[in-house]
C-alpha positions as CSV (number, residue, x, y, z in Angstrom):
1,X,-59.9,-50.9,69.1
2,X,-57.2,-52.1,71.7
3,X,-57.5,-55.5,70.6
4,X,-57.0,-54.4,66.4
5,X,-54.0,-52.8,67.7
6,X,-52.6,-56.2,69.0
7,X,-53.5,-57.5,65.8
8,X,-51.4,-54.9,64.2
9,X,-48.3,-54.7,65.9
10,X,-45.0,-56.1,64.6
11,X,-43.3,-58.7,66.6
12,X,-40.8,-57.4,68.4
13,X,-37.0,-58.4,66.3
14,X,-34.8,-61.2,68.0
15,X,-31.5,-60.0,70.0
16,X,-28.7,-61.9,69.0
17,X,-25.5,-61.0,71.1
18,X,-21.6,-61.2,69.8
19,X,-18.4,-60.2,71.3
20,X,-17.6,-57.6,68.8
21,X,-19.5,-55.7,66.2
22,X,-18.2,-55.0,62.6
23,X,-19.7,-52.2,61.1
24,X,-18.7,-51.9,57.6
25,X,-17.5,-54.6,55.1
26,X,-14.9,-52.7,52.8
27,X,-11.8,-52.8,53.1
28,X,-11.1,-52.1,56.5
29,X,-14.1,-54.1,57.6
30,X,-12.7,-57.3,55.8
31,X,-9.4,-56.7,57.1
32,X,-11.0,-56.3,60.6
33,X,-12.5,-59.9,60.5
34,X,-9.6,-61.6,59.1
35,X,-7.3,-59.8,62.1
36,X,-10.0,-60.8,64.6
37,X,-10.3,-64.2,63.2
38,X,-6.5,-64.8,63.8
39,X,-5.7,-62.8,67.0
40,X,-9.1,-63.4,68.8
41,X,-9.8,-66.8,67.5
42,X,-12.3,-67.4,70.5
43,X,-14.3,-64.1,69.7
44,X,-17.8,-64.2,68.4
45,X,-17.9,-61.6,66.1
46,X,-20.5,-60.3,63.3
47,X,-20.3,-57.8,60.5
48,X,-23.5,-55.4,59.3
49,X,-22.6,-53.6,56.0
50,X,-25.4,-51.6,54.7
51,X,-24.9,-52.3,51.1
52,X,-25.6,-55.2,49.3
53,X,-22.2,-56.8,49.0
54,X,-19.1,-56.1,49.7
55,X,-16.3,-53.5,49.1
56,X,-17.2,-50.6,49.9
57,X,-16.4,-47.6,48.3
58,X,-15.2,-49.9,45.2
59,X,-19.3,-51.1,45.0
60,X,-20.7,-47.6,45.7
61,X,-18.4,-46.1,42.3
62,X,-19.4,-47.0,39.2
63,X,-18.5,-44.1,37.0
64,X,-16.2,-44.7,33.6
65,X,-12.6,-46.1,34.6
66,X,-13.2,-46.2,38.7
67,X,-9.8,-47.0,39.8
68,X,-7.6,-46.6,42.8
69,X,-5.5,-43.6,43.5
70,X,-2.7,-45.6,45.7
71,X,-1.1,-48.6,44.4
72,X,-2.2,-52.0,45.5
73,X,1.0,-53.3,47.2
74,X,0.3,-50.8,50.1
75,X,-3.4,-50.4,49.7
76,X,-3.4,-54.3,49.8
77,X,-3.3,-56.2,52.9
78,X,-0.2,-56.8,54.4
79,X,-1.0,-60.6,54.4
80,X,-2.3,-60.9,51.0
81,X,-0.2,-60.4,48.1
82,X,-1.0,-58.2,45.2
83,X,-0.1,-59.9,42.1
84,X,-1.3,-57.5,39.2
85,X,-0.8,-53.4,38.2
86,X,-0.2,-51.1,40.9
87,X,-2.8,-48.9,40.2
88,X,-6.0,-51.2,39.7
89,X,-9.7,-51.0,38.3
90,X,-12.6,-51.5,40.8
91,X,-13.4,-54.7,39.2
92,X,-9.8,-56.4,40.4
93,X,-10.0,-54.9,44.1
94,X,-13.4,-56.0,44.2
95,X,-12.1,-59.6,43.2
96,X,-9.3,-59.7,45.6
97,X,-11.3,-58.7,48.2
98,X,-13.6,-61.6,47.1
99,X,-10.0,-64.0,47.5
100,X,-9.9,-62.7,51.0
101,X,-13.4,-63.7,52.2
102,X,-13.5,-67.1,50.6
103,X,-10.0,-67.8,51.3
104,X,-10.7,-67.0,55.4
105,X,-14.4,-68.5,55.4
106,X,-15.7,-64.6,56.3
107,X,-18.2,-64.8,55.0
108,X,-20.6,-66.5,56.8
109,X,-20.3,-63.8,59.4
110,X,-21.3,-60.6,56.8
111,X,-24.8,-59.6,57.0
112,X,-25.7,-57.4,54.1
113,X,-28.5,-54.8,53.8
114,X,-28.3,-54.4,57.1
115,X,-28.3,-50.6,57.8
116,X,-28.0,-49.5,61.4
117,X,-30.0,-46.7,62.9
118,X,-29.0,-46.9,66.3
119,X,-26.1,-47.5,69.0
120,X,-26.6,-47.1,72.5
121,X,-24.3,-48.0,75.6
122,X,-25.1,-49.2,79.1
123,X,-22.1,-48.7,81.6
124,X,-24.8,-51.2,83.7
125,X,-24.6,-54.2,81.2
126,X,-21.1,-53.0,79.7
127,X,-22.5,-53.9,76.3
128,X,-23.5,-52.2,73.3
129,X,-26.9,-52.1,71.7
130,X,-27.4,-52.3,67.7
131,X,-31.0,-51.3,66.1
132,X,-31.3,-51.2,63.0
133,X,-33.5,-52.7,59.4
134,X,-32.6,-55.3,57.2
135,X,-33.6,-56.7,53.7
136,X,-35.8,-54.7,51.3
137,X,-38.3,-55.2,53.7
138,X,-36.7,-53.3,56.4
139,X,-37.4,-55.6,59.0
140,X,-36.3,-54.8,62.3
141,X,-33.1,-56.4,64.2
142,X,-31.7,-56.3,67.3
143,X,-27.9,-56.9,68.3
144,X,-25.7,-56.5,71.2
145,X,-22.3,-56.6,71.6
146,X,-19.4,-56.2,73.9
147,X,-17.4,-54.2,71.8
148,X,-17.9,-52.4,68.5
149,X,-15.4,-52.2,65.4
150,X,-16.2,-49.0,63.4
151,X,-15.1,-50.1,60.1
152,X,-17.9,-47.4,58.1
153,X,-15.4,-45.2,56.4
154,X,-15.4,-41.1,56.4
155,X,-18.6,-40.0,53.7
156,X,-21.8,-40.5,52.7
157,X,-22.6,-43.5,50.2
158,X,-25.9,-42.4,49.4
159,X,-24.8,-39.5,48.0
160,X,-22.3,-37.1,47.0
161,X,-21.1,-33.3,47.7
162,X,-22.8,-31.1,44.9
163,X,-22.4,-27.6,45.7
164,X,-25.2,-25.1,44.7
165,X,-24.9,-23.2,41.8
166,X,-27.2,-20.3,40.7
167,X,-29.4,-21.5,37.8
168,X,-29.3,-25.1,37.9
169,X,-32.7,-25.3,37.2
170,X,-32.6,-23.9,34.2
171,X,-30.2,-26.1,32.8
172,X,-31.7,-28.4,30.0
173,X,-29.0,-31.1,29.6
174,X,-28.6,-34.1,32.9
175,X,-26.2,-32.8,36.0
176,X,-24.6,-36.2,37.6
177,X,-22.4,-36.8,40.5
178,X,-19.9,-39.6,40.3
179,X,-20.9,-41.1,43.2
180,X,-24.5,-41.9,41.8
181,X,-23.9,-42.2,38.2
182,X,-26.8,-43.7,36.2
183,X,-26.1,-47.1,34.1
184,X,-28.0,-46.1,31.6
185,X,-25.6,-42.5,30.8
186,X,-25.5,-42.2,27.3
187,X,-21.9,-39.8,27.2
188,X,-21.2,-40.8,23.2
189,X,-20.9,-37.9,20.9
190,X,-22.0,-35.5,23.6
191,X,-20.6,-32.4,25.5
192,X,-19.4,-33.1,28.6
193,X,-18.0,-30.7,31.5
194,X,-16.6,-32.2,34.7
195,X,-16.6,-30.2,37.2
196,X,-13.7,-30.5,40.1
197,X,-9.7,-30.8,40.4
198,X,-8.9,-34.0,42.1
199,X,-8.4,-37.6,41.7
200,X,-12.3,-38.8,40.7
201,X,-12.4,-36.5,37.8
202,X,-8.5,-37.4,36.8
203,X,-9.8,-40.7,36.5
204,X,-13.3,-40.1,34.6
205,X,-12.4,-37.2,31.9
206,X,-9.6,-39.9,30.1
207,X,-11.9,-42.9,30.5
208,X,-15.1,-41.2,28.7
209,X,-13.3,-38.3,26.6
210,X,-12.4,-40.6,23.5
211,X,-16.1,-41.3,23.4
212,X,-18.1,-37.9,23.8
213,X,-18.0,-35.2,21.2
214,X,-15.5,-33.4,23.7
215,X,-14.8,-33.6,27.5
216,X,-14.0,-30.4,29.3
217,X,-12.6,-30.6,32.8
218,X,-13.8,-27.4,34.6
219,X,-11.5,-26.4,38.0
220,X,-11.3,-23.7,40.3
221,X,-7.9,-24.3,41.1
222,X,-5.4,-26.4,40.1
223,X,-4.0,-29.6,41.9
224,X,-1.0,-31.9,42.0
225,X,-1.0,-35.2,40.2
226,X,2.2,-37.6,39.4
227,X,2.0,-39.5,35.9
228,X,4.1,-42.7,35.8
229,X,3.6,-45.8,34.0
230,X,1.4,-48.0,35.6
231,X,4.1,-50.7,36.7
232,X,6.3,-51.6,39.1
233,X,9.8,-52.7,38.2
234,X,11.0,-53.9,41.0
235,X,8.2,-56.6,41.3
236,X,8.4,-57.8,37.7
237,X,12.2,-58.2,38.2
238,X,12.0,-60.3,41.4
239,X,9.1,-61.6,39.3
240,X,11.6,-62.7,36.6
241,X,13.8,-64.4,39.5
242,X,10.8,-66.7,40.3
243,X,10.8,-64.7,43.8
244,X,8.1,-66.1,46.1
245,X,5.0,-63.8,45.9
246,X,4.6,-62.6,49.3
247,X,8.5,-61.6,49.8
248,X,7.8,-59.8,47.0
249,X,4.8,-58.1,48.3
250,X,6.9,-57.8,51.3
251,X,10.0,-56.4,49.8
252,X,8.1,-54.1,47.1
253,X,6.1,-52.9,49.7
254,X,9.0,-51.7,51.7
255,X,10.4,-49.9,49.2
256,X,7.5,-47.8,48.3
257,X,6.7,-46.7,51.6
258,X,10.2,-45.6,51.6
259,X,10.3,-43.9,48.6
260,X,6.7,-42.0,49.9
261,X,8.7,-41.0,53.4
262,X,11.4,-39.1,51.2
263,X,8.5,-37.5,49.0
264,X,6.7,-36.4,51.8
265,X,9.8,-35.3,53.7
266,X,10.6,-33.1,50.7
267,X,7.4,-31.9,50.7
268,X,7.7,-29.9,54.0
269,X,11.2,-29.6,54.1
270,X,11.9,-28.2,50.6
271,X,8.1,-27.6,49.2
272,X,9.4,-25.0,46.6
273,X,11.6,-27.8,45.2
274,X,8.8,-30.7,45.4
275,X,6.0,-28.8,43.5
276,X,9.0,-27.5,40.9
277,X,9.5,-31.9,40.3
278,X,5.8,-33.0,40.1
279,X,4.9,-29.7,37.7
280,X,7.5,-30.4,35.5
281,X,6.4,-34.1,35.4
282,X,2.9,-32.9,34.0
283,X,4.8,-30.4,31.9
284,X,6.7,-33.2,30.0
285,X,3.2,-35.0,29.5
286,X,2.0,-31.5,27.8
287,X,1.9,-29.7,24.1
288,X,4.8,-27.7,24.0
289,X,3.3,-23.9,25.3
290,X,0.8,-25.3,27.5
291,X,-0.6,-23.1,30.2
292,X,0.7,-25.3,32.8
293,X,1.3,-22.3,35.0
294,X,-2.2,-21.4,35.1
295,X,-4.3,-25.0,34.3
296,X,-1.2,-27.2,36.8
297,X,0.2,-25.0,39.3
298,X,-1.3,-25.3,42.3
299,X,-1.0,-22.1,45.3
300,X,-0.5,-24.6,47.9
301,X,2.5,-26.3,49.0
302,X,2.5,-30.2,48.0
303,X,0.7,-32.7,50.3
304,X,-1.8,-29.9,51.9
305,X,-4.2,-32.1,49.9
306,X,-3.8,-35.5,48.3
307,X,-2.0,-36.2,45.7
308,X,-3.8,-38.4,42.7
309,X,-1.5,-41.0,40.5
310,X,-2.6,-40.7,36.8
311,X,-1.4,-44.0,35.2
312,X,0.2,-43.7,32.0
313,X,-0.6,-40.2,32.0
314,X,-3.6,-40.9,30.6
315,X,-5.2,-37.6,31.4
316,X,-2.7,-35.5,29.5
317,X,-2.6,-37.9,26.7
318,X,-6.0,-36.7,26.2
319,X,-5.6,-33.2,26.6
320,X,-2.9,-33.5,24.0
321,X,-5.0,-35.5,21.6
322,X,-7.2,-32.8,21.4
323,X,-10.1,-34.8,23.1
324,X,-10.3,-33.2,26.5
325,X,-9.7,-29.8,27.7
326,X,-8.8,-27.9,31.0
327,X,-10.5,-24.6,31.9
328,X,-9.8,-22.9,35.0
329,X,-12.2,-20.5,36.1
330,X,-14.9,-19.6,38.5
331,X,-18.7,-20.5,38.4
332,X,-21.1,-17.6,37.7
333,X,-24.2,-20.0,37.4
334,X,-25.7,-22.6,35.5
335,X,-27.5,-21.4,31.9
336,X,-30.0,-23.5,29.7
337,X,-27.3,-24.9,27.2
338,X,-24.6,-25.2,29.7
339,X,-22.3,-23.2,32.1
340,X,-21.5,-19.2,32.4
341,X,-17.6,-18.7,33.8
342,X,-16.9,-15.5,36.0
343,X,-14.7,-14.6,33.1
344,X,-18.0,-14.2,30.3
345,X,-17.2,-17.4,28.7
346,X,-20.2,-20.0,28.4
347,X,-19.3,-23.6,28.3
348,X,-21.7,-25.4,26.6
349,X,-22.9,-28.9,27.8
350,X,-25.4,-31.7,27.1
351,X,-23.9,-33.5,30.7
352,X,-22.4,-31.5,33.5
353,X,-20.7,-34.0,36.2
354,X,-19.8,-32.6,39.2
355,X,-16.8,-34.3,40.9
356,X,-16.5,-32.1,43.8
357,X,-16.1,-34.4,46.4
358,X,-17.8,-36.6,49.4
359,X,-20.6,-35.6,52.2
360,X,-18.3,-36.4,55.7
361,X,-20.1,-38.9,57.4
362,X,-18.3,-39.6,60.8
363,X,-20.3,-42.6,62.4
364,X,-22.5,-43.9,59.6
365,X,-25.2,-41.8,59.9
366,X,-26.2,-43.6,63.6
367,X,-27.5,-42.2,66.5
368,X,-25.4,-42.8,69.5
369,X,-26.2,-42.9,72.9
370,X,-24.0,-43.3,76.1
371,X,-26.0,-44.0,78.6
372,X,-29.0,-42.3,78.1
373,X,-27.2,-39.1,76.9
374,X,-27.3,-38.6,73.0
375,X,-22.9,-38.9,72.1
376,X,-22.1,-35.7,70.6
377,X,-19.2,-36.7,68.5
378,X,-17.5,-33.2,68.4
379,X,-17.4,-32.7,71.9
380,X,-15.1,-35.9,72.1
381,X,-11.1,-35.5,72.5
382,X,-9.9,-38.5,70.1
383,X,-6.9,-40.8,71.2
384,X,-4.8,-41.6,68.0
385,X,-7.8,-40.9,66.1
386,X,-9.2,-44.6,66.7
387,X,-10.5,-43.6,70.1
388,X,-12.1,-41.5,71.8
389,X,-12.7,-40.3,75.7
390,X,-16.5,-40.6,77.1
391,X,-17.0,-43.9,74.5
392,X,-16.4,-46.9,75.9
393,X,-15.4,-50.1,73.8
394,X,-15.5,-48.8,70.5
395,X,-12.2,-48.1,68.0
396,X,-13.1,-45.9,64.7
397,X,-10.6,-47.0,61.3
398,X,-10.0,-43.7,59.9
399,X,-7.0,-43.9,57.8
400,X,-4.3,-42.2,56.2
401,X,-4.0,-40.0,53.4
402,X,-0.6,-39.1,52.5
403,X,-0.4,-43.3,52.4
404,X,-2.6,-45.9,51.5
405,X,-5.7,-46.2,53.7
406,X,-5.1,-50.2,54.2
407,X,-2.1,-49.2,56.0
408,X,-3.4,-47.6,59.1
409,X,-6.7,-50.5,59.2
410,X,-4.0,-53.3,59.8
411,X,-2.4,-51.0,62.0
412,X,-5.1,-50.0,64.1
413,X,-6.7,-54.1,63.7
414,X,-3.6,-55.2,65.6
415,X,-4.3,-52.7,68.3
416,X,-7.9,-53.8,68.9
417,X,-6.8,-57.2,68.9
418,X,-4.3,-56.6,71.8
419,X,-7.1,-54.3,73.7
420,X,-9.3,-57.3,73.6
421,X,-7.0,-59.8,74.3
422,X,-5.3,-56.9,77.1
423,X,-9.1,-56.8,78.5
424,X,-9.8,-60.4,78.9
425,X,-6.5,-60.8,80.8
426,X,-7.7,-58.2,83.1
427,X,-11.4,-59.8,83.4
428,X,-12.4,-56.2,82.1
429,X,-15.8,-55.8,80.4
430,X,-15.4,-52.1,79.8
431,X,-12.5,-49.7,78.4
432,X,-12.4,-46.9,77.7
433,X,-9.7,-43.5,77.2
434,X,-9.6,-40.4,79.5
435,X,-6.8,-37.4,79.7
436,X,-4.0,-38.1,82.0
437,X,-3.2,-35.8,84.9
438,X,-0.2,-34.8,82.9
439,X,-2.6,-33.5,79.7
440,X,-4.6,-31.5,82.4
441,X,-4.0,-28.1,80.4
442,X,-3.2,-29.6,77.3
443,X,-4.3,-27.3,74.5
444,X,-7.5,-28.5,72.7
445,X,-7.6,-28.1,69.1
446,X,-9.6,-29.5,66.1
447,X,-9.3,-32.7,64.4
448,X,-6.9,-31.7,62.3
449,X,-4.4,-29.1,61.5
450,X,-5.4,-27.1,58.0
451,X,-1.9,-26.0,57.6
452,X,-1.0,-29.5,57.2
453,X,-3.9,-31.0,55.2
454,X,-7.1,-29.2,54.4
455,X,-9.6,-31.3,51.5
456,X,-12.8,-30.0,51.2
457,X,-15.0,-32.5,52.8
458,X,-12.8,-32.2,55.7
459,X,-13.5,-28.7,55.9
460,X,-16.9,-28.8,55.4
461,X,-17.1,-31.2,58.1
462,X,-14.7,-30.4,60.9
463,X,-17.5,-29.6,63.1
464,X,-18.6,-32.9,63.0
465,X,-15.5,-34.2,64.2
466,X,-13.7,-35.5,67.4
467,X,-11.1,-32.4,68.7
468,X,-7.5,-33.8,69.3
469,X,-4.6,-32.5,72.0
470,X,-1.5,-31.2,71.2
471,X,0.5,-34.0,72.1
472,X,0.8,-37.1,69.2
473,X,-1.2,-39.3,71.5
474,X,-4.2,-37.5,71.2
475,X,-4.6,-36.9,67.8
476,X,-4.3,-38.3,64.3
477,X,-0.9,-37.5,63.3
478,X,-1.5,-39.0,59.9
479,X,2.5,-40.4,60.1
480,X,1.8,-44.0,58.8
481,X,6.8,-43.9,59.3
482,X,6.3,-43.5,62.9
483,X,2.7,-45.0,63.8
484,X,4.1,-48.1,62.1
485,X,6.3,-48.0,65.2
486,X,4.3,-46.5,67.9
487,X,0.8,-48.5,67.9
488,X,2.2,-51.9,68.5
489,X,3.9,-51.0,71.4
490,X,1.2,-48.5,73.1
491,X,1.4,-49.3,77.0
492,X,-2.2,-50.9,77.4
493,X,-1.6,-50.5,81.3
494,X,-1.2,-46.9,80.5
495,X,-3.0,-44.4,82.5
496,X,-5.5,-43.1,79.7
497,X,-6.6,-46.5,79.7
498,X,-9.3,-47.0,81.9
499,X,-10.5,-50.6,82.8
500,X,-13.7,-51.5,84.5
């Protein structure tokens, strides 16, 4: 029996070893290895992405018209100029991405299908340890690495957030999530009801109304949106002057992060005012005697969640052709032909999508250990929101979302590259953050402050996450105007760095 056992048991998977660890290859991933590539030339480096290309969260979407809710020029690298619409399809990120890995030779360093299971730090060896499977085959490998690059993003890719309604059992027709919708969908001539407020549905109910028998957008609660042509004037002027591409990617992106400081300084200086300007932008978009004041008037003050871009107001060109619909109401349960509102009223349905959001996912769905000790993520205190004290060499991209996520990963790639860079000049194999004696009775608070931002998959999931101090260095202040200024000049000799 012992010696069938041999027989039987797997050879034991091959450690390779890298200075740093990528995990992730969207867009904060890619941008990672190009930044690592040019700051760290003499780093080893390697990066795992689960999935079976690249991209991200533009190869996990695939529902009707998946496009990007923050124009390109900012949610583009700063080093790679955007050339096409502002607001762009899935396809065209997807394809500049592409530019960015060929153009950089990246990608002989992406692995893909390789999903990581676990991550476990020795303070003995100063080095991390990667487990994981790989292929369709799940094959076991083995990695370690001096420092790791978490490059994952925030949710789930597997799957979706679909609350639980009473009686969706007994519903007859097909209930889809965005997230995981089928190829094979047949929408034409049918009923459809999309459940949810923010920018996924925006996007979906204009691309599939004109095609299904009608398209019903079912909310709760209303939220903000800002309809404007789906162009950028500045650019195609310098355009016109025969402007070199990346001053104007330079020069366009300038002016739109200025422009979004104002907005967002309106926004908590004179809310009342703000959500007066982006309602009556809908309103114009509207039949005359809409219901924007109960279908587009939100109860919270602008910027408390995000706020989607609907390209030439394509969602209320469909709502004023007839083809789409808004109802605002409450869900009393599912029925067999459709859904019953708290109101009495039964919407009827052959497809109910439910666009209500992501499944938080703070580190990948891996099990991390620090020596031993399993890391429990929540009991952390998280410097800048990239790191965090008790976990050594490792910085987390978690970007922004009043500005374009892309911002804050080039942002917080130049700080990794100085940290390594900082840590070789030191002969360091280990950093990591700790509270100075100054932040000894520093007020410890959660991740993030609900008054100032509250979407629902960061509710859902605040106890998941990292707590931050009340002082801007430890926590993610989610200011792109003054990080811009702060993170390239963060003292790495500072005493909550600590070198080993």
């Amino acid at each position: 029996m012992a010696e069938a056992a041999t027989l039987e048991r797997k050879p034991e998977a091959k450690t390779e070893h890298f200075d740093v660890l990528i995990v992730g290859a969207g867009i904060s991933g890619v941008g990672g290895a190009y930044h690592l590539q040019q700051q760290c030339p003499d780093r080893s480096y390697v990066v795992l992405e689960t999935q079976e290309s690249f991209g991200g969260t533009w190869l996990t979407h695939k529902y009707p018209g998946i496009r990007s809710d923050s124009d390109l020029y900012t949610f583009g690298y700063r080093f790679k100029p955007w050339v096409g619409k502002p607001i762009a399809t899935a396809e065209e990120i997807l394809k500049y991405m592409g530019e960015v890995i060929e153009a950089n030779d990246l990608a002989r360093h992406i692995r893909y299908r390789h999903k990581i299971t676990n991550a476990t730090w020795s303070s003995k060896d100063k080095r991390w340890t990667i487990e994981g499977t790989k292929g369709e085959t799940n094959e076991p490998f083995r990695i370690t690495a001096n420092f790791l690059w978490m490059c994952q993003g925030y949710y789930r890719h597997s799957e979706g957030y679909t609350p639980h309604w009473k009686g969706m059992e007994d519903f007859k027709g097909k209930i889809v999530h965005p997230q995981t919708w089928p190829e094979d969908l047949d929408y034409k001539n049918k009923k459809v009801v999309v459940i949810g407020s923010g920018a996924t549905a925006a996007t979906l109910v204009p691309a599939i109304a004109g095609e299904t028998a009608h398209t019903t957008l079912l909310q709760r609660s209303p939220t903000y949106f800002i309809p404007a042509r789906n162009e950028n004037v500045l650019a195609d002027e310098l355009r016109k002057l025969e402007v070199n591409e990346e001053w104007i990617h330079e020069i366009v992106r300038r002016k739109i992060l200025f422009d979004q400081e104002e907005i967002t300084r309106l926004c908590f200086e004179q809310p009342d005012f703000a959500a007066d300007e982006l309602i009556k932008g809908v309103k114009a978009l509207l039949p005359e005697g809409y219901d924007v004041a109960t279908h587009f008037t939100p109860k919270y003050r602008p910027w408390r969640q995000r706020i989607a871009f609907v390209p030439e107001g394509d969602l209320f060109q469909g709502i004023s052709s007839g083809k789409a619909s808004v109802v605002t109401d409450e869900i009393e349960r599912f029925t067999e032909k459709g859904i019953l509102l708290a109101s009495g009223k039964e919407l009827e349905a052959d497809i109910i999508v439910t666009a209500t959001g992501f499944n938080l996912n703070v580190l990948g769905d891996i099990a991390f250990t620090i020596d031993d000790k399993p890391l429990v993520f929540s009991d952390t205190i998280t410097y800048r929101g990239m790191m965090f004290t008790g976990v050594p060499n490792m910085v987390w991209i978690f970007g922004y979302f009043r500005a374009s996520w892309t911002l804050r990963a080039d942002l917080v790639a130049d700080f990794v590259c100085r940290l390594l860079n900082q840590m070789k000049k030191k002969g360091a194999k280990q950093v990591e953050v700790k509270l100075r004696p100054e932040d000894k009775d520093m007020k410890i608070l959660p991740w993030i402050d609900t008054e100032n931002f509250n979407p629902g998959y960061i509710m859902r999931g605040m106890h998941l996450l990292p707590k931050r101090g009340e002082k801007p260095e430890w926590a993610h202040t989610q200011d792109y105007w003054n990080e811009k200024k702060e993170l390239p000049v963060i003292d790495l000799d500072g005493t909550e760095f600590d070198y080993k």
